[in-house]
C-alpha positions, -999 to 999 in steps of 0.1 A, spaced: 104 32 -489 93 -5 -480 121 -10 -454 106 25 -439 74 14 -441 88 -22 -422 101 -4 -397 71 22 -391 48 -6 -381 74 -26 -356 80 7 -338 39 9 -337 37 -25 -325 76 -34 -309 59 -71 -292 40 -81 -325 67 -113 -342 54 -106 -380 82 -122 -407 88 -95 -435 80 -116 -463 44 -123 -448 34 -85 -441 47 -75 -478 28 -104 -492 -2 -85 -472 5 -52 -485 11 -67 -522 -26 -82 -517 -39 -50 -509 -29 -33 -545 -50 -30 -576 -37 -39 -607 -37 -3 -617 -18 9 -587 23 4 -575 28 -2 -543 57 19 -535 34 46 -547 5 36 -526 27 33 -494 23 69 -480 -14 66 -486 -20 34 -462 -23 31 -426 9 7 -425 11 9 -385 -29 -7 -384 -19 -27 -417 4 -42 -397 -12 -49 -368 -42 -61 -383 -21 -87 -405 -4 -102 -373 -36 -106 -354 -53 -124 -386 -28 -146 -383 -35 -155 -348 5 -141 -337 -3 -139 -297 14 -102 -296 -12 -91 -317 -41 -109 -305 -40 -96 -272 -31 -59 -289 -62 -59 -307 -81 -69 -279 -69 -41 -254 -68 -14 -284 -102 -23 -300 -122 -48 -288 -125 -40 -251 -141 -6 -268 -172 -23 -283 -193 -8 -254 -180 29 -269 -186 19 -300 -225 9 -299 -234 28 -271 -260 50 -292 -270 18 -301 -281 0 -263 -255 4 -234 -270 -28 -214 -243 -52 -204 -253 -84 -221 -263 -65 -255 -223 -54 -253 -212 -85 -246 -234 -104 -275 -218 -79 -297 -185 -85 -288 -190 -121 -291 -201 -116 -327 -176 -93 -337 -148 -115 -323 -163 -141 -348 -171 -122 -374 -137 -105 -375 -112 -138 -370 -136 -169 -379 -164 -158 -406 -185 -183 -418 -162 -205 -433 -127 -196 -417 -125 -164 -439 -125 -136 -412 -134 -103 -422 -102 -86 -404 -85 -102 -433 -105 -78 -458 -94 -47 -441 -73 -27 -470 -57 0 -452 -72 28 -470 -87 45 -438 -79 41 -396 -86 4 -385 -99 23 -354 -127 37 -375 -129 2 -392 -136 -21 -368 -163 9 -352 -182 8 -386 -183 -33 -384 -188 -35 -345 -221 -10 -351 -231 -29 -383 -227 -62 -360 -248 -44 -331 -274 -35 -358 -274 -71 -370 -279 -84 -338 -313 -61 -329 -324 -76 -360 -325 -112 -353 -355 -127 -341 -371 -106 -314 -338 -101 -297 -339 -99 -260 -315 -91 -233 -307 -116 -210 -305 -98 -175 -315 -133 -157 -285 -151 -174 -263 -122 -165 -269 -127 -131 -252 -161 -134 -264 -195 -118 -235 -211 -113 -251 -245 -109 -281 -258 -120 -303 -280 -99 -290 -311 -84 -312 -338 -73 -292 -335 -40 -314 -307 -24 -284 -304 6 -258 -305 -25 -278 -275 -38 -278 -256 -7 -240 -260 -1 -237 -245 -36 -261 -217 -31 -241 -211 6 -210 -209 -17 -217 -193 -51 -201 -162 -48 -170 -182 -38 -179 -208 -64 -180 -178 -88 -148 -159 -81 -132 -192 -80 -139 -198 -115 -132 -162 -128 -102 -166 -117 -94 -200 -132 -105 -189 -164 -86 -157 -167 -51 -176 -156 -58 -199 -188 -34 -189 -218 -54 -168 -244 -56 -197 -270 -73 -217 -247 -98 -192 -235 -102 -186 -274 -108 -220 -278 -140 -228 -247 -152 -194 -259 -154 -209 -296 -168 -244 -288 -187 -235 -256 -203 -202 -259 -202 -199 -299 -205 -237 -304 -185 -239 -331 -177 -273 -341 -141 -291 -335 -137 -293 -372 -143 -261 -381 -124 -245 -350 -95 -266 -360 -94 -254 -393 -93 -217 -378 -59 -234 -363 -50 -252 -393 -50 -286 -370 -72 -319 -367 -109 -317 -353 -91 -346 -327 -59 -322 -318 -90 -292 -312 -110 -319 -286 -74 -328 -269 -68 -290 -262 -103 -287 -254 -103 -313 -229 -65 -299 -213 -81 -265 -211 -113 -282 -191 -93 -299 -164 -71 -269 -161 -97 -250 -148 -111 -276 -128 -79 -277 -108 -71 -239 -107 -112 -238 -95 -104 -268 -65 -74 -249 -57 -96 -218 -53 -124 -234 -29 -95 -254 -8 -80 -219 2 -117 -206 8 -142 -232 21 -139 -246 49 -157 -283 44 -155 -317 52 -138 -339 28 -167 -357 19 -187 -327 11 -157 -311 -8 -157 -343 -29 -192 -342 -37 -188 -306 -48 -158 -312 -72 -181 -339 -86 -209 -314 -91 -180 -293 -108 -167 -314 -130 -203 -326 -140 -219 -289 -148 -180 -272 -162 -196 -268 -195 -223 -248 -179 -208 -230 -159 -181 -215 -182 -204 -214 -206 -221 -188 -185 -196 -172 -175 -179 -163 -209 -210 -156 -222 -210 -125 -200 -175 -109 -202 -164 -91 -233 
């Protein structure tokens, strides 16, 4: 009955790497003392069980699984609730927290029992999060922040104007050096950028030093910076002087401008 159950959940999820022992450790944690799990077995949702498990554990496969199946369906989820981009988006960041990180590295994914469709679950939490969220403080949409600055103001006012010339190119440069980072380290500037979550406490979500956290912060930085310059050389057209300059503004305002950025994708 357990090796079924095993072999249920890898056909669900044939790209998730989860080792036996770990995924019947999980299911053993999910059974009161007054229950047997072999009994219990056709009662849980061992396909979502499993899936949910992987992706606690921060297994890539799953990760990205969860993401596509459930995350990327906030907006469905809390619709009734406001449709406007950024409100999705704020929720999504939340959720993402909520569910992997907590508030002291004890994500709430890791409390999901089984007992009913994660599908279901993670709707109930994403509209609780959403509710949560209209509570705090007066919320208010940020419109003006989705319509994404790149740059702040330089004291260079020619500076300023070449990046206001090229912020649409500046933009989709950017977009696309973000989105050919590896998911950990889009995880990890979302975390400490847009969250701000402090090394120490992202690198216990890792299970590494606060200084290993900073070193892959710091790789993921310059990555982009390079996949950004690589952008503009195959779009602008400028002078080398004036490309330097801008690379200097860059690498000055990065936090900024990914910042921005993340904080309005899902």
């Amino acid at each position: 009955m357990l090796q079924h159950a095993l072999d249920e959940a890898r056909r669900a999820w044939p790209k998730v790497d989860l080792p036996d022992e770990e995924f019947v450790d999980h299911l053993a944690a999910r059974v009161r003392p007054d229950e047997d799990l072999v009994a219990l077995l056709p009662q849980l949702k061992i396909a979502d069980l499993y899936l949910a498990c992987a992706a606690e554990r921060r297994r890539p496969a799953a990760v990205t699984a969860f993401e596509e199946t459930f995350i990327r369906r906030v907006g469905q989820f809390v619709r009734g609730i406001d449709r406007e981009t950024c409100f999705v988006a704020d929720v999504t960041q939340a959720l993402r927290i909520k569910l992997f990180v907590g508030s002291h590295g004890d994500g709430k994914l890791s409390r999901y029992s089984g007992r009913g469709a994660l599908e279901s679950w993670v709707r109930a939490v994403a509209i609780r999060t959403a509710y949560d969220l209209r509570r705090t403080e007066e919320y208010k949409r940020r419109e003006e922040d989705c319509a994404l600055d790149m740059i702040a103001g330089s004291d260079d006012p020619e500076l300023d104007l070449l990046w206001q010339r090229y912020n649409d190119e500046f933009r989709a440069a950017l977009e696309d050096g973000l989105a050919g980072l590896p998911e950990r380290d889009r995880t990890l500037l979302r975390l400490y950028l847009v969250e701000q979550l402090p090394a120490m406490q992202i690198g216990k979500l890792y299970r590494v030093h606060e200084t290993t956290v900073l070193r892959w912060i710091a790789q993921a930085r310059e990555t982009v910076v390079q996949r950004v310059r690589a952008g503009l050389l195959r779009t602008l057209r400028l002078s080398s002087g004036e490309f330097d300059e801008l690379l200097a503004m860059l690498r000055s305002r990065l936090d900024v401008s990914v910042r921005r950025l993340l904080d309005t994708q899902p």
